[in-house]
Every structure is written in C-alpha cells, then in structure tokens.
C-alpha positions as CSV (number, residue, x, y, z in Angstrom):
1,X,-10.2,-4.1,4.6
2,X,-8.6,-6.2,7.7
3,X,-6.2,-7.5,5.9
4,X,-4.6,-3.5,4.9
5,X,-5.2,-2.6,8.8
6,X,-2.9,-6.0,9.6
7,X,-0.1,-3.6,8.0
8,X,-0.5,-0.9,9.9
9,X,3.0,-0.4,10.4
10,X,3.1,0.1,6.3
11,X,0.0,2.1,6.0
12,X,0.7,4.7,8.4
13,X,4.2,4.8,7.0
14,X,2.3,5.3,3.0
15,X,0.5,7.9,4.7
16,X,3.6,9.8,6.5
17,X,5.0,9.7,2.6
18,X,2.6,12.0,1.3
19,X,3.0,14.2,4.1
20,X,-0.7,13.1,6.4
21,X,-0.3,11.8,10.6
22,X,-2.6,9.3,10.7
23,X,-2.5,9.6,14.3
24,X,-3.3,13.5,14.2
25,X,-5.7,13.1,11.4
26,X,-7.4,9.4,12.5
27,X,-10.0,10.9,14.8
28,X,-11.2,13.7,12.7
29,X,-11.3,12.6,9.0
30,X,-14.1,10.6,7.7
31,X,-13.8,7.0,6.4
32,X,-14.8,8.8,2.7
33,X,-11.3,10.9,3.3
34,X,-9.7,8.0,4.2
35,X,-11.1,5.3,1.8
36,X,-10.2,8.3,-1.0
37,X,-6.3,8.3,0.6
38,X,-5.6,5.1,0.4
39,X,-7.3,4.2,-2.9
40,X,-4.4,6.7,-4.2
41,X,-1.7,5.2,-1.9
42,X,-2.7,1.6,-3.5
43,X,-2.9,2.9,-7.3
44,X,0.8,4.6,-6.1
45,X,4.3,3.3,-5.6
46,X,4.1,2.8,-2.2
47,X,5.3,0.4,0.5
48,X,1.4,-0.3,1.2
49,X,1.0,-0.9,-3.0
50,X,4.0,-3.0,-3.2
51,X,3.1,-5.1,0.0
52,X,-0.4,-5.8,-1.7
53,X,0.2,-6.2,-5.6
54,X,4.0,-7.4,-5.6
55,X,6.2,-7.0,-8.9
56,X,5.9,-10.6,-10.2
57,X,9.4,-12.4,-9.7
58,X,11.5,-12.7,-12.8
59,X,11.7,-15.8,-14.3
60,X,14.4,-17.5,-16.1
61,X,13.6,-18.5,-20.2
62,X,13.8,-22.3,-20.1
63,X,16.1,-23.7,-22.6
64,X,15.3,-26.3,-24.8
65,X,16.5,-30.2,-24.3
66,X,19.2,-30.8,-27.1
C-alpha cells in the first residue's frame, strides 16, 4: 500500500474523478470505505489504474532474415 500513497498526487486526482475530496472525506471515512474506493479506481480506467498496470507497449512483428 506505500507504493499507491507515493502517488498521491494521482490518487487524489482518481478520487476527484468520481466526484469524492479526499481531503474532506480523509478524516471521517474508514480504511474499509477507502480500501473499497480504490479497489474500484484500480479495476477502472483511471490515472491511478494506468500508473499501476500500464497498457503493454506495442511491439513491432519481426521479419524474417531472407
């Protein structure tokens, strides 16, 4: 879990997306809520989701040696 709160910056931005303040909400939600929220952000297409599992890179077919 340190490594998501290293992104803050993304996480509370994930958050803001779906309409919920971290800042106002921080202080009186329970680690359950939270843990629940950001399951959903992760299984998402979110900045936080896209940081974490990245699309692979495309590759380029080899071609053959002639």
């Amino acid at each position: 879990m340190d490594a998501i709160f290293e992104q803050w910056n993304l996480l509370e931005f994930s958050f803001q997306t779906i309409g919920i303040d971290l800042e106002s909400v921080w202080h009186v939600k329970s680690w359950r809520w939270f843990k629940v929220h950001l399951r959903g952000l992760l299984a998402s297409d979110t900045a936080i989701a896209r940081y974490f599992a990245p699309e692979p890179a495309a590759t380029t077919p080899e071609v053959p040696d002639e």
